[in-house]
FILO-342576 format. One record per residue (C-alpha): residue in three letters; z, y, x. Coordinates in steps of 0.1 Angstrom, whole numbers, padded with zeros to 4 digits, always signed. Example, Ala and Ser with C-alpha at 12.3 -4.5 7.8 and 13.67 -1.06 7.14 Angstrom:
<sites>
ALA+0078-0045+0123/SER+0071-0011+0137/
</sites>
This chain:
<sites>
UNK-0044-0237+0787/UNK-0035-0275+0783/UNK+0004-0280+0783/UNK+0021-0312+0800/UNK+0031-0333+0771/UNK+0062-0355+0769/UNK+0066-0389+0766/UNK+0085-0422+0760/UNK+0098-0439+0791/UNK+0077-0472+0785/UNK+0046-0451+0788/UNK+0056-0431+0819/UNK+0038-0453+0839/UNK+0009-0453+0824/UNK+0009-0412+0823/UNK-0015-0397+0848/UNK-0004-0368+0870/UNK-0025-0342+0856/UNK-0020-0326+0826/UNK-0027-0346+0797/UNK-0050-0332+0771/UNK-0048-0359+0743/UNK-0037-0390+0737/UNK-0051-0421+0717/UNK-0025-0438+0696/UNK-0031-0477+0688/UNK-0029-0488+0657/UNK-0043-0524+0654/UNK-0047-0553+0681/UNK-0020-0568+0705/UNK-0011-0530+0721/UNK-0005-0517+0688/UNK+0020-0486+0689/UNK+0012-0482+0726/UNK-0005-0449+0741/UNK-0036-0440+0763/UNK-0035-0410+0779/UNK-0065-0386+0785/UNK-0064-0360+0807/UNK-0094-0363+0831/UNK-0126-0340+0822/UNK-0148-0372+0818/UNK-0135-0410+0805/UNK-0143-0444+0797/UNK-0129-0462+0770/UNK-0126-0502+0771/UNK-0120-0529+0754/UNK-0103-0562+0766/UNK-0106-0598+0753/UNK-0073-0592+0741/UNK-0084-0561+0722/UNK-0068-0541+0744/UNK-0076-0506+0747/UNK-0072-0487+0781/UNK-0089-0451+0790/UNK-0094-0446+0827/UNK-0118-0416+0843/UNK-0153-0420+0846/UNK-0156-0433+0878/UNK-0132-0462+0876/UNK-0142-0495+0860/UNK-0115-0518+0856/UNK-0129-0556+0865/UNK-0130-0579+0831/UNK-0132-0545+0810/UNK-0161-0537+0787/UNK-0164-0502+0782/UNK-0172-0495+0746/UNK-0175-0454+0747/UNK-0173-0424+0772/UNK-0153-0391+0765/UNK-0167-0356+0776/UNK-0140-0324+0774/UNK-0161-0297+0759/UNK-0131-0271+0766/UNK-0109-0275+0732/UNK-0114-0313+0728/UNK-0130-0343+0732/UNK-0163-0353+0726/UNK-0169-0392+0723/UNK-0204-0413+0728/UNK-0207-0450+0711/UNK-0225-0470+0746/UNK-0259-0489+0741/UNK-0251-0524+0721/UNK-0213-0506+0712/UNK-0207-0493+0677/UNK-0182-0470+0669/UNK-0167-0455+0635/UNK-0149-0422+0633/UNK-0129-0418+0602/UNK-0147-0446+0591/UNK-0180-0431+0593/UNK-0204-0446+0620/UNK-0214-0427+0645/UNK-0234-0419+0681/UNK-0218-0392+0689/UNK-0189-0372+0672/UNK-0168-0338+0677/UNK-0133-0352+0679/UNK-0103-0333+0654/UNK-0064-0341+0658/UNK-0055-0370+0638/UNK-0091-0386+0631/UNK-0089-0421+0630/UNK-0116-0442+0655/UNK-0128-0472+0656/UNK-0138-0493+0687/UNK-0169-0521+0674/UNK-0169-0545+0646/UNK-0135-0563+0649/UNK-0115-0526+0661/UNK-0095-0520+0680/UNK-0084-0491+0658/UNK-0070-0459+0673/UNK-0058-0422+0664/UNK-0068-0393+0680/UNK-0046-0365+0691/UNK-0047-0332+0712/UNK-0017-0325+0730/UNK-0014-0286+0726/UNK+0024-0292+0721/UNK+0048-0315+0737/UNK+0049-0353+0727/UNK+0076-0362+0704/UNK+0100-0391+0716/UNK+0108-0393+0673/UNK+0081-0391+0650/UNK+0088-0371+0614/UNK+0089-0398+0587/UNK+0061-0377+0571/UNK+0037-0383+0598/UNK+0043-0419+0604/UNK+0036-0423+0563/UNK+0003-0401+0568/UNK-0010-0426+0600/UNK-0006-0452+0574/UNK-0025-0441+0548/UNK-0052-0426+0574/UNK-0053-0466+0586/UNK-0056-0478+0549/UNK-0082-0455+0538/UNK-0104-0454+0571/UNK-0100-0497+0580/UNK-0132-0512+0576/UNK-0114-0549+0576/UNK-0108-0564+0543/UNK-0086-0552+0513/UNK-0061-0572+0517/UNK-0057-0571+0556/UNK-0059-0535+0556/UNK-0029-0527+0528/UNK-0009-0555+0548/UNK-0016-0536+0584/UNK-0009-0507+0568/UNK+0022-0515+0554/UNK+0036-0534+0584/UNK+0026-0505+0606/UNK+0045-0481+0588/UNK+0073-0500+0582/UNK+0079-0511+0617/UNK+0070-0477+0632/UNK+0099-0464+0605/UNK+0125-0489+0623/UNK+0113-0479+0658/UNK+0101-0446+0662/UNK+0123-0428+0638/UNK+0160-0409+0647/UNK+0190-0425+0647/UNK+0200-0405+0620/UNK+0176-0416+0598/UNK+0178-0449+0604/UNK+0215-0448+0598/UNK+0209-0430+0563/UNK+0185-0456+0552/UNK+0211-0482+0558/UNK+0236-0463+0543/UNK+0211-0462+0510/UNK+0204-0499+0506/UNK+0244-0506+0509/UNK+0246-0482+0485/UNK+0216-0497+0460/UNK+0230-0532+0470/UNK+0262-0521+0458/UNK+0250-0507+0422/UNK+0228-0538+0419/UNK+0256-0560+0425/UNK+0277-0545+0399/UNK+0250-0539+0369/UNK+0237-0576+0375/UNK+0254-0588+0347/UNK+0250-0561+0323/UNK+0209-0567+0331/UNK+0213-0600+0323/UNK+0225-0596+0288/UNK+0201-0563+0284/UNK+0170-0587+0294/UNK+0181-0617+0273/UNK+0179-0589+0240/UNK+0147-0580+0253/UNK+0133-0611+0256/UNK+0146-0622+0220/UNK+0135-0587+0205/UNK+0101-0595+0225/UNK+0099-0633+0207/UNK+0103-0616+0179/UNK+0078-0589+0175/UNK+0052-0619+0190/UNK+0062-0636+0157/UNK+0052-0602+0135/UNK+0020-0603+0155/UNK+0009-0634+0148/UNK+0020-0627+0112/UNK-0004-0596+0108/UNK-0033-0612+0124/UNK-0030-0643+0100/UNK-0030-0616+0073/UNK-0061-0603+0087/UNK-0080-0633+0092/UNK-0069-0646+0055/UNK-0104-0623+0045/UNK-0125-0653+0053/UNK-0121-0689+0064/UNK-0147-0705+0088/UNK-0166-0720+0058/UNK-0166-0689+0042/UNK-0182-0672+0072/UNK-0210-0696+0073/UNK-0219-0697+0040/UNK-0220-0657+0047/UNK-0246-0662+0075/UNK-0267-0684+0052/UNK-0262-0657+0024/UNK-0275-0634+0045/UNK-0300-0655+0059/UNK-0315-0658+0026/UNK-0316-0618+0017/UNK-0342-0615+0045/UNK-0365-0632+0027/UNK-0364-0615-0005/UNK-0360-0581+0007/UNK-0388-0564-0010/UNK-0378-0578-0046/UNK-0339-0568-0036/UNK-0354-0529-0028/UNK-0377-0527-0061/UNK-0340-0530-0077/UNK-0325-0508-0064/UNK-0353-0484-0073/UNK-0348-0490-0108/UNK-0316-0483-0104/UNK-0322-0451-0083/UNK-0312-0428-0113/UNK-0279-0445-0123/UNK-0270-0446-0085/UNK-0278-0406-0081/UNK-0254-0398-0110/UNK-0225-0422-0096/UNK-0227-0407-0062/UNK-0225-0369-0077/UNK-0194-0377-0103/UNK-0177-0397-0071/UNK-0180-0370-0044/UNK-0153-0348-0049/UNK-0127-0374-0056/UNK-0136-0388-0020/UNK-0112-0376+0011/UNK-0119-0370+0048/UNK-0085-0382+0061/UNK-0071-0366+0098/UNK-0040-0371+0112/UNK-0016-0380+0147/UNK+0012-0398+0158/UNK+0034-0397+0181/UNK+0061-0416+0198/UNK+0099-0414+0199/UNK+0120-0434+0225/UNK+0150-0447+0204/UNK+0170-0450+0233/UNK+0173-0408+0233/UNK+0156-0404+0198/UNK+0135-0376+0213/UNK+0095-0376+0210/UNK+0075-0378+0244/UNK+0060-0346+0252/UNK+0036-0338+0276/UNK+0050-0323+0314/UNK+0037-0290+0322/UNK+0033-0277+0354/UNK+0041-0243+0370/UNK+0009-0231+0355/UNK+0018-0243+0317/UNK-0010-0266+0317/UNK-0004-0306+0312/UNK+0000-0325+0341/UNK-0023-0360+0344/UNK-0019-0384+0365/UNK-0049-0389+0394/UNK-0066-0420+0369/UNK-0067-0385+0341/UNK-0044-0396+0325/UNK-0019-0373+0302/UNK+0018-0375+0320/UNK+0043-0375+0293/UNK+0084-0379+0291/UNK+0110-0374+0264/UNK+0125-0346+0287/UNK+0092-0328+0288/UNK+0085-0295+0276/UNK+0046-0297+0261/UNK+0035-0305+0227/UNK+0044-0334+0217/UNK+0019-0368+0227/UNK-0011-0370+0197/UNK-0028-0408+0195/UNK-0053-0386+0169/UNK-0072-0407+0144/UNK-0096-0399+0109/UNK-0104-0421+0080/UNK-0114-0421+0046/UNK-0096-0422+0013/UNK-0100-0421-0025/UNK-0078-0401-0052/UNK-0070-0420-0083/UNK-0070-0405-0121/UNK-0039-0392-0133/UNK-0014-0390-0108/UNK-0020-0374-0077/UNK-0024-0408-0058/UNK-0048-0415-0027/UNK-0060-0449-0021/UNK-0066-0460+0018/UNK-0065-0489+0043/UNK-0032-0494+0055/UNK-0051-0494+0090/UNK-0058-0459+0081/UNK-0024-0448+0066/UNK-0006-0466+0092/UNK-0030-0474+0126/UNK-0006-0480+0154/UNK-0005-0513+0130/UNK-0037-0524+0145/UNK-0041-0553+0173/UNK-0009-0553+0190/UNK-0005-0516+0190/UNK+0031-0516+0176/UNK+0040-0547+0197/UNK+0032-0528+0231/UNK+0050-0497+0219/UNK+0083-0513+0209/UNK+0082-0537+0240/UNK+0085-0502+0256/UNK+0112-0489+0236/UNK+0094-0468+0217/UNK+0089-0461+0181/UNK+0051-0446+0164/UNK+0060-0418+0140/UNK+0033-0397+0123/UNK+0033-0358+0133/UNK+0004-0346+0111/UNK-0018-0364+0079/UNK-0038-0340+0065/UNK-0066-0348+0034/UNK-0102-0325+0032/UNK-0114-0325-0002/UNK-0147-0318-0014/UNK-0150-0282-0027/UNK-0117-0272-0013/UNK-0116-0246+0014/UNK-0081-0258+0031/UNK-0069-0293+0039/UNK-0039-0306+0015/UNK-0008-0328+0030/UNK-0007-0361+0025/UNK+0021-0379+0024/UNK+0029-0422+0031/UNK+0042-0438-0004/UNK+0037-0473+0003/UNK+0019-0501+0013/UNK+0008-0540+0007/UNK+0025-0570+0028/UNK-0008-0587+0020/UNK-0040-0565+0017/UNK-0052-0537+0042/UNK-0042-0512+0013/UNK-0020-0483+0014/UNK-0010-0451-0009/UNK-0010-0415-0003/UNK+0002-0385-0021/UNK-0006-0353-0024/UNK+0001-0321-0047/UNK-0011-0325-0083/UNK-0024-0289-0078/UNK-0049-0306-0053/UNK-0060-0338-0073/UNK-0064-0317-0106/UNK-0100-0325-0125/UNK-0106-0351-0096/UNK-0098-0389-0097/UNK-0113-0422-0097/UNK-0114-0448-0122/UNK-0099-0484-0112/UNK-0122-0515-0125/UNK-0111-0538-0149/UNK-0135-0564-0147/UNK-0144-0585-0119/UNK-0182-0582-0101/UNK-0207-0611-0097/UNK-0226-0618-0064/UNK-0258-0599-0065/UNK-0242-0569-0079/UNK-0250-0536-0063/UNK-0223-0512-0049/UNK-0223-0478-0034/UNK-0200-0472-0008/UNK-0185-0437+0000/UNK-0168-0427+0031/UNK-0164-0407+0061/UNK-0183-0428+0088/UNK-0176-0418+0127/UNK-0155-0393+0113/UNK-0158-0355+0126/UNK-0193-0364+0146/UNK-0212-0373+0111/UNK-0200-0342+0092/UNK-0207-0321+0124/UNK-0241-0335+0120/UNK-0248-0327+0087/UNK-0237-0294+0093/UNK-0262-0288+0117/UNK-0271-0277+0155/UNK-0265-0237+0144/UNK-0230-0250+0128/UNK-0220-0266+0163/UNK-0240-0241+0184/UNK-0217-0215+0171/UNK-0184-0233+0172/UNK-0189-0237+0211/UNK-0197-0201+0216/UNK-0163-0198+0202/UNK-0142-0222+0217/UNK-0136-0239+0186/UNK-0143-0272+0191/UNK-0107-0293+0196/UNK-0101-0320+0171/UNK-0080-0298+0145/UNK-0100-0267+0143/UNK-0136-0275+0138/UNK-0126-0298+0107/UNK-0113-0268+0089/UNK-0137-0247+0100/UNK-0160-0275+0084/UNK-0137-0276+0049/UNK-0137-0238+0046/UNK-0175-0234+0051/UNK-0176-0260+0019/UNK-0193-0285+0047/UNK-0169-0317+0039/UNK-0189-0345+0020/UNK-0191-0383+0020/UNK-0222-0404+0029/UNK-0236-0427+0003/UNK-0252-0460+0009/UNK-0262-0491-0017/UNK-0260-0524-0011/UNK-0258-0560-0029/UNK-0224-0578-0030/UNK-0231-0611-0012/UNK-0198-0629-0013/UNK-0168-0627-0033/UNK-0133-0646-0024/UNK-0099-0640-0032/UNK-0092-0625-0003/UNK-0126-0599+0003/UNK-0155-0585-0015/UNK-0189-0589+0012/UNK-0217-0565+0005/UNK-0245-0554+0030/UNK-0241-0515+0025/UNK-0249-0497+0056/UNK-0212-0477+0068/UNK-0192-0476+0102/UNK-0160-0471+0118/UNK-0145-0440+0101/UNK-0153-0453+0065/UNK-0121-0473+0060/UNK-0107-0467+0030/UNK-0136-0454+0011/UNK-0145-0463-0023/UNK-0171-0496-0031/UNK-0183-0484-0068/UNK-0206-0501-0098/UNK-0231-0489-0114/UNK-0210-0469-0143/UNK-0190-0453-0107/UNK-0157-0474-0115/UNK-0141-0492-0077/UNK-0148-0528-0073/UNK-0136-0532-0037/UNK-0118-0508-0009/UNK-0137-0507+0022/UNK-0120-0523+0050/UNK-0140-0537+0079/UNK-0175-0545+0096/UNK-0191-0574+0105/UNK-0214-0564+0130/UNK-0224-0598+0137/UNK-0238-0606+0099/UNK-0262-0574+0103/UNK-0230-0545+0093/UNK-0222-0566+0066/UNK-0188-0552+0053/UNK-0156-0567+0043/UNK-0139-0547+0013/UNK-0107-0553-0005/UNK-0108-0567-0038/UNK-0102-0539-0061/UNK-0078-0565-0080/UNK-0051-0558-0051/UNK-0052-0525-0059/UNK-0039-0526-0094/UNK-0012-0551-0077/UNK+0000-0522-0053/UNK+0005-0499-0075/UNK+0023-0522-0099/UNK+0050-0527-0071/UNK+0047-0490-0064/UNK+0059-0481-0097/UNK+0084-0513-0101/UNK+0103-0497-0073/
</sites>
């Protein structure tokens, strides 16, 4: 049974005297926000010049109309046909024909008008809920064939003005209320933003400054004349490859027994940071929702506030490392030790009130079933160098021996390291090794590397090279490594370290950039003068 449906007094007129059975709603065009009423069994929908939309019954044609589509009750609703040389979209699909639901969206050719679709099987609201009013909105935004920009903008003024007309009084009233209210605040904390956004903008100046500080430091490595003479360096090795490669085969012996004395002293670093707001001084933790589970936000992204009650937020990270003789001391990049220093990392997060502190650094020895703690000591102003710590317990038999003497261009190094981290030592353990771990469910970033250290699976990769370029500043040799090795070890021949490894020049055919063991020896002389 269809039930007579209310309506607003500037439609009465146009309200037929049978009962209505729908209703289509315009959205776009110059009778935007006024209503067409359906209620005979067949209709005809046209359009004016004036992209006018009127619904009349079958029979009647108004003069200067073209219809566009017909509409066919089928006993619960409508059924709409597009005419011959008419095209119509339902929900922004294009159709011929289509079944017709409450609330889908229609329409009318290639400049609209647009419309919504409703069955009257209750009475016609003179006030529509603010809830519905947003939903027609978003219905228009997502379903608009017109451009980006013209759609948001419809949308928005559609909403908008159908919130200042269609709404209750009581609403309306309590929105006012609200913006004398917010007026009110804003008025009274203008000046106390003013000074907060003058410290900010002085704080910001300043952390620009220790930006451009920092990437000066980095780009001290090599000068633009440097870099060419690099290229031409490397240029020339292609030619004499084959002689380069019947050294290194002499030298195949002495570079075996280097790489086996070296291994265990060599560390697979993993660690996490987190931040703290220093406003509350509490870390951001991940929201959970009525499950327990994280919440992300629809781009997949983690949500995360200092309030919230997850585990804590983990930017996680690996690298390699080196242990020292005597001492308990592990050599890194400061990159490594410290990495929300890289880029502008710690520029964004303090710009956002926010401090990086690390949660978790954790070494993997060779030959030890358990991962040691590792623990910050210090780090250079100048170099991309930074010491660890960890028990003497650990470090005992193990160690590395600093060089004294400078190399020569030509040389050959071995570099040691960690490369792409967890994937190359997953790899070297094997399909069966990984295979079993994801039977298990044992797989997450912690986990699976101590599963790896107690199955005695941790160990670095070796390559050779020849040292290209020496500078002040950087040691350049054409050993084969990736991201993930920072930090390791470049050795000589008698398995002393001429260089830390420190960067890739993907460019010069993964030519690498390592810190001149030299700066070593003057980090741990400030170390130990503090």
């Amino acid at each position: 049974m269809v039930r007579k449906a209310t309506h607003t007094p500037e439609d009465a007129a146009q309200l037929p005297d049978d009962d209505v059975r729908a209703l289509l709603e315009n959205l776009t065009g110059s009778a935007r926000g006024k209503i067409a009423w359906v209620s005979s069994d067949r209709a005809q929908i046209s359009v004016d010049a004036g992209r006018v939309l009127r619904v009349v019954p079958d029979a009647d044609t108004p003069p200067g109309r073209e219809t566009r589509a017909r509409l066919a009750w089928s006993g619960e609703t409508y059924e709409i046909e597009a005419l011959p040389g008419h095209n119509l979209w339902v929900n922004g699909r294009k159709v011929g024909t289509a079944h017709l639901l409450h609330g889908d969206m229609i329409e009318f050719g290639e400049n609209g008008p647009m419309s919504r679709f409703r069955l009257c099987r209750d009475a016609f609201p003179t006030r529509w809920p603010v809830e519905e009013i947003l939903s027609d909105a978003v219905a228009y935004a997502r379903t608009s064939r017109r451009p980006f920009r013209s759609r948001l903008s419809g949308a928005l003024f559609y909403g908008a003005s159908r919130l200042v007309l269609e709404t209750s009084i009581v609403f309306r009233i309590t929105v006012i209320a609200v913006l004398v209210v917010l007026t009110t605040f804003v008025a009274i904390q203008y000046q106390s933003d003013q000074r907060i956004q003058e410290s900010i903008e002085a704080e910001a100046l300043r952390l620009e400054a220790m930006s451009i500080a920092l990437a000066e430091t980095r780009q001290e490595a090599l000068t633009a004349d440097e870099l060419a003479m690099l290229r031409e360096q490397l240029d020339l090795q292609l030619t004499t490859n084959t002689e380069r490669l019947a050294t290194l085969e002499r030298r195949l012996g002495a570079s075996a027994r280097v790489i086996s004395g070296s291994t265990a002293s060599v560390a697979f670093l993993q660690g996490a940071y987190g931040l703290r707001e220093t406003s509350s001084g509490k870390l951001l933790r991940h929201v959970l929702g009525p499950d327990g589970t994280p919440l992300q936000t629809p781009l997949g992204k983690p949500v995360v506030e200092a309030d919230g009650t997850g585990e804590p937020l983990e930017f996680q990270f690996t690298g390699t490392g080196f242990l020292l003789k005597d001492g308990g001391l592990l050599v890194t990049n400061r990159h490594v030790a410290q990495p929300w220093t890289s880029s502008d990392r710690l520029r964004a997060f303090e710009q956002m009130g926010l401090v990086p502190e690390m949660l978790k650094l954790i070494a993997f020895l060779p030959g030890l079933t358990m991962p040691v703690d590792a623990s910050f000591v210090g780090a250079s102003d100048d170099a991309d160098l930074a010491l660890l710590s960890i028990s003497a317990e650990a470090a005992n038999g193990r160690g590395l021996t600093l060089s004294q003497s400078s190399v020569q261009v030509g040389d050959e190094v071995i570099v040691m390291g960690y490369p792409t981290g967890l994937r190359a030592l997953i790899a070297q353990a094997g399909r069966s090794f990984l295979d079993a771990r994801e039977e298990a469910g044992e797989t997450d970033f912690w986990t699976i590397a101590t599963l790896l250290s107690e199955q005695n699976r941790v160990a670095p990769l070796a390559s050779r090279g020849i040292i290209a370029q020496i500078t002040a500043n950087a040691v350049i040799y054409d050993a084969e490594t990736a991201i993930g090795g920072s930090g390791g070890p470049a050795l000589d021949s008698n398995g002393d370290v001429v260089a830390v490894n420190a960067a890739i020049l993907p460019e010069f055919g993964g030519a690498n950039i390592g810190v001149p063991v030299a700066e070593v020896h003057r980090l741990l002389s400030d170390i130990r003068a503090d």
